[in-house]
C-alpha positions as CSV (number, residue, x, y, z in Angstrom):
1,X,115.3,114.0,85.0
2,X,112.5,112.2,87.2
3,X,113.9,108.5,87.1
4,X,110.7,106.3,85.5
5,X,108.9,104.4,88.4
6,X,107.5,100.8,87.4
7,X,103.9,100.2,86.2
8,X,101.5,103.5,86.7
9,X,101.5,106.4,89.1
10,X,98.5,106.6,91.1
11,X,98.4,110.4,91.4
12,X,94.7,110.2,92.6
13,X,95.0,108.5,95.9
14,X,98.6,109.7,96.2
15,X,97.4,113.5,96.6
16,X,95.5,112.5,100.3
17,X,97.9,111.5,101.4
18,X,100.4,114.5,101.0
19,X,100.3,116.0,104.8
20,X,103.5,113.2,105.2
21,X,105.5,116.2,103.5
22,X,103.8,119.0,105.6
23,X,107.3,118.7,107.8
24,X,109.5,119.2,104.7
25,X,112.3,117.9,103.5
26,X,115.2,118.0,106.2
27,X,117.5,118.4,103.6
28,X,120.0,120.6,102.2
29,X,119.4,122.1,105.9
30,X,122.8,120.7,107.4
31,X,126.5,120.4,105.7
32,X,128.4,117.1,105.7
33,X,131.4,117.5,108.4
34,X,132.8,114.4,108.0
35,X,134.0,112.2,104.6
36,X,133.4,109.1,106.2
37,X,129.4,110.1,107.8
38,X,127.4,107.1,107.6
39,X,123.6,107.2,108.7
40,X,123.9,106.9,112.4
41,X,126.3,110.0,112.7
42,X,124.1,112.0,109.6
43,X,121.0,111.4,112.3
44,X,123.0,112.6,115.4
45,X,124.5,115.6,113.2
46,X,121.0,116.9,112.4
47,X,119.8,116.3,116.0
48,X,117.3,113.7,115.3
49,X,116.1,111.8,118.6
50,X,114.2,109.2,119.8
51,X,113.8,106.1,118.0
52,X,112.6,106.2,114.7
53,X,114.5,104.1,112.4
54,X,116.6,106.1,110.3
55,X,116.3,106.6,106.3
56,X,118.6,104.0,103.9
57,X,120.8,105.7,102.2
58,X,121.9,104.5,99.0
59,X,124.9,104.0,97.3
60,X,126.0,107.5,95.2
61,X,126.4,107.3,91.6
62,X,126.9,110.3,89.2
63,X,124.4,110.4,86.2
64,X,123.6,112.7,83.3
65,X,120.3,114.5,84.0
66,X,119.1,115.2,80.7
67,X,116.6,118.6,79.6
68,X,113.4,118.5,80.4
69,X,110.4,120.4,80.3
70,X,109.1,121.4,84.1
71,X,105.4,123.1,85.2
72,X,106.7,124.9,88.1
73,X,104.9,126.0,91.5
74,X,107.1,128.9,92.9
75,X,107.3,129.2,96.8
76,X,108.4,131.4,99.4
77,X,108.3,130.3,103.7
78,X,108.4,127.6,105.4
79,X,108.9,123.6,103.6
80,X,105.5,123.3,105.8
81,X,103.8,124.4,102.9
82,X,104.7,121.2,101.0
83,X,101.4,119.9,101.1
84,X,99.4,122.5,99.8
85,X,101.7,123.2,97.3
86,X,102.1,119.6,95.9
87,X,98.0,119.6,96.0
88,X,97.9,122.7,93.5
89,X,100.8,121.5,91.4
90,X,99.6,118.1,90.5
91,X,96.1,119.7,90.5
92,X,97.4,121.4,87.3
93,X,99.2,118.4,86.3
94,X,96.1,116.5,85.9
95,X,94.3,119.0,84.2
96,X,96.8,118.5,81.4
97,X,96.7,114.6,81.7
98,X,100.1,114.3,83.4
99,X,100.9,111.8,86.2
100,X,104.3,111.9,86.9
101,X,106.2,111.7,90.6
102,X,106.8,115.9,91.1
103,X,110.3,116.8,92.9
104,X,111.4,120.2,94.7
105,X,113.9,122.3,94.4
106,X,115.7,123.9,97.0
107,X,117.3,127.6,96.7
108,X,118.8,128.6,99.7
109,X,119.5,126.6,102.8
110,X,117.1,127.0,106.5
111,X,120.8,126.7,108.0
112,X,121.8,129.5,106.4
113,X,118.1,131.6,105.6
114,X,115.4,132.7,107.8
115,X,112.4,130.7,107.2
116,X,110.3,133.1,105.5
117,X,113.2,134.2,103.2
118,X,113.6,130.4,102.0
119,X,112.7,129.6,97.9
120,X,112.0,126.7,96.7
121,X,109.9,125.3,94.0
122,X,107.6,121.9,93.7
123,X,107.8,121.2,89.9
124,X,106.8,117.9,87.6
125,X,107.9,117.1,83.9
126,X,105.5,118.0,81.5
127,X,105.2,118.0,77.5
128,X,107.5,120.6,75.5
129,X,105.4,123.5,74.6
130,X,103.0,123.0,77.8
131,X,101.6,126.5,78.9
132,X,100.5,127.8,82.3
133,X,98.9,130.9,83.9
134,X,100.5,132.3,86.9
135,X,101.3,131.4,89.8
136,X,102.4,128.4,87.7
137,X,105.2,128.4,85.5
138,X,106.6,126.3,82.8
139,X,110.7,126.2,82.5
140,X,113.6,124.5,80.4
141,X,115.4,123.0,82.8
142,X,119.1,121.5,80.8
143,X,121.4,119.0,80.8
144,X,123.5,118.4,84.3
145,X,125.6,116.2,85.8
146,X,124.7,114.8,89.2
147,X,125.4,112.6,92.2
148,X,122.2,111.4,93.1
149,X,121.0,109.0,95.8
150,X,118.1,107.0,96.4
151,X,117.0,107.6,99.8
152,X,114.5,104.9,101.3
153,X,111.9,106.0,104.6
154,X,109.8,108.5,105.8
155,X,109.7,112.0,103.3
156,X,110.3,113.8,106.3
157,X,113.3,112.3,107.5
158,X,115.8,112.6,104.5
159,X,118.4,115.2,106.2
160,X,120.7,112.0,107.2
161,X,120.3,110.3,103.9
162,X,121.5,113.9,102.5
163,X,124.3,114.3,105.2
164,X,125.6,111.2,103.8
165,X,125.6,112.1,100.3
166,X,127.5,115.8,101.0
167,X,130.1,113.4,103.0
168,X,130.7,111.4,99.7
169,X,131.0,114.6,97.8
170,X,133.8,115.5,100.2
171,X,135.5,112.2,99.9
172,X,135.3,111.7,96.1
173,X,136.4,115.6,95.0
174,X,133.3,116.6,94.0
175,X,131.1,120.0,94.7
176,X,127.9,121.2,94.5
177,X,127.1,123.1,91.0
178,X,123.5,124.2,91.6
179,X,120.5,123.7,93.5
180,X,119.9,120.4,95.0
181,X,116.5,118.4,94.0
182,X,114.4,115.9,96.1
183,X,112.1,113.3,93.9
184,X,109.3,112.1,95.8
185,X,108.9,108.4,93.6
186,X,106.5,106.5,96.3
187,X,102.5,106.5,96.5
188,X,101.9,107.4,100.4
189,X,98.7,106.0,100.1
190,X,100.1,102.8,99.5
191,X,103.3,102.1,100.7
192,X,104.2,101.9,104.5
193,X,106.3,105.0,105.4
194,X,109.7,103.2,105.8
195,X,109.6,102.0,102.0
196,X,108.9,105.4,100.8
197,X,111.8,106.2,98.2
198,X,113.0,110.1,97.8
199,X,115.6,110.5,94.8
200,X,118.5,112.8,96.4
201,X,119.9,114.9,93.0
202,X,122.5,117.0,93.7
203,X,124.2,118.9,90.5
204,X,128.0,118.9,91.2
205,X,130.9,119.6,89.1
206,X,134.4,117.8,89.9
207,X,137.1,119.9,92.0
C-alpha cells in the first residue's frame, strides 16, 4: 500500500515535471553480492561514475502491505517510457478525482531480459469498484508482507539504494516473494532532486 505523504499531493505541477523518470528506475536491474553492501559499493556494483552524490538508503523494516484497489497502465520496452506512461496514468487518475503518488511494478529484470521483452506496470490506488477502458486496467492487488526502504535522491538513481536493500535480504534470511514496487512519494516540481523520496517495496517471505 502507497504510504500516505503529508498535506496534499500536487499532481498538477508534478506531471511537468515527469521527464526526471524518462531514465527509469535502475532497480531490480542488479543482484546484491554482498550481505554487508553499503551505498558506496551498491554505486560501484551497478557501474555508476562520476560524481553525483549517491541515493540515501534507508534503514529496512518489514511491513504488512494491506489490499488495495490499483488503475493499472500495462507496459512493454524500455523504463524510458516512464514519462509518458506516468502522464496517461495520472491523466486517468484525475479524471476520476484521484491524486495519489502512482508506483511501478517491475516483472522481469533488464539483467536478465532484453529490453523490449521487459513488463512492467505504472499503477495508483484508486476507489473499490473503480472501472477503466483499455489499455487501462483496474486490479485487486492483496495483502503482502514486505521489506521496504525509503530511498532518498534522484528517481533515476535508485539501483544502489536497491542493491543495499537485496544485501539486507541476504543478511536477515529473507527472499524475494514477488515482484518488486518503486513508490515515487516526492513532487519534482518542487523538491530539489536529492530530496526526492522513492519507497523501495519488495514482497519477501522468510527462508
Amino acid at each position: 500500500m502507497i504510504r500516505r505523504v503529508r498535506g496534499s499531493f500536487a499532481v498538477l505541477p508534478w506531471i511537468p515535471a515527469l521527464f526526471i523518470l524518462s531514465a527509469g528506475p535502475a532497480v531490480h536491474a542488479q543482484e546484491s553480492g554482498s550481505a554487508a553492501m553499503t551505498v558506496k559499493e551498491a554505486v560501484k556494483d551497478a557501474g555508476m561514475t562520476g560524481e553525483a552524490k549517491p541515493n540515501v538508503a534507508g534503514p529496512v523494516t518489514i511491513e504488512t502491505i494491506p489490499a488495495m484497489t490499483v488503475l493499472v497502465l500495462p507496459m512493454t520496452g524500455s523504463y524510458a517510457q516512464h514519462s509518458d506512461a506516468i502522464m496517461k496514468l495520472m491523466g486517468i487518475a484525475m479524471q476520476k478525482g484521484i491524486a495519489g503518488p502512482p508506483f511501478g511494478v517491475y516483472h522481469n529484470s533488464p539483467k536478465e531480459t532484453a529490453e523490449a521483452d521487459l513488463k512492467w506496470d505504472v499503477c495508483v490506488k484508486v476507489a473499490e469498484g473503480s472501472k477503466a477502458e483499455a489499455p487501462f486496467e483496474v486490479r485487486s492487488a492483496e495483502t503482502f508482507e514486505a521489506a521496504v526502504m525509503t530511498c532518498t535522491g534522484p528517481y533515476e538513481q535508485t539501483g544502489p539504494c536497491c542493491g543495499v536493500l537485496d544485501a539486507w535480504l541476504e543478511a536477515n534470511g529473507y527472499s524475494r516473494s514477488g515482484p518488486p514496487r518503486e513508490e515515487w512519494l516526492g513532487n519534482p516540481a518542487a523538491t530539489p532532486a536529492e530530496e526526492l523520496q522513492a519507497r523501495i517495496v519488495y514482497p519477501v517471505e522468510k527462508g
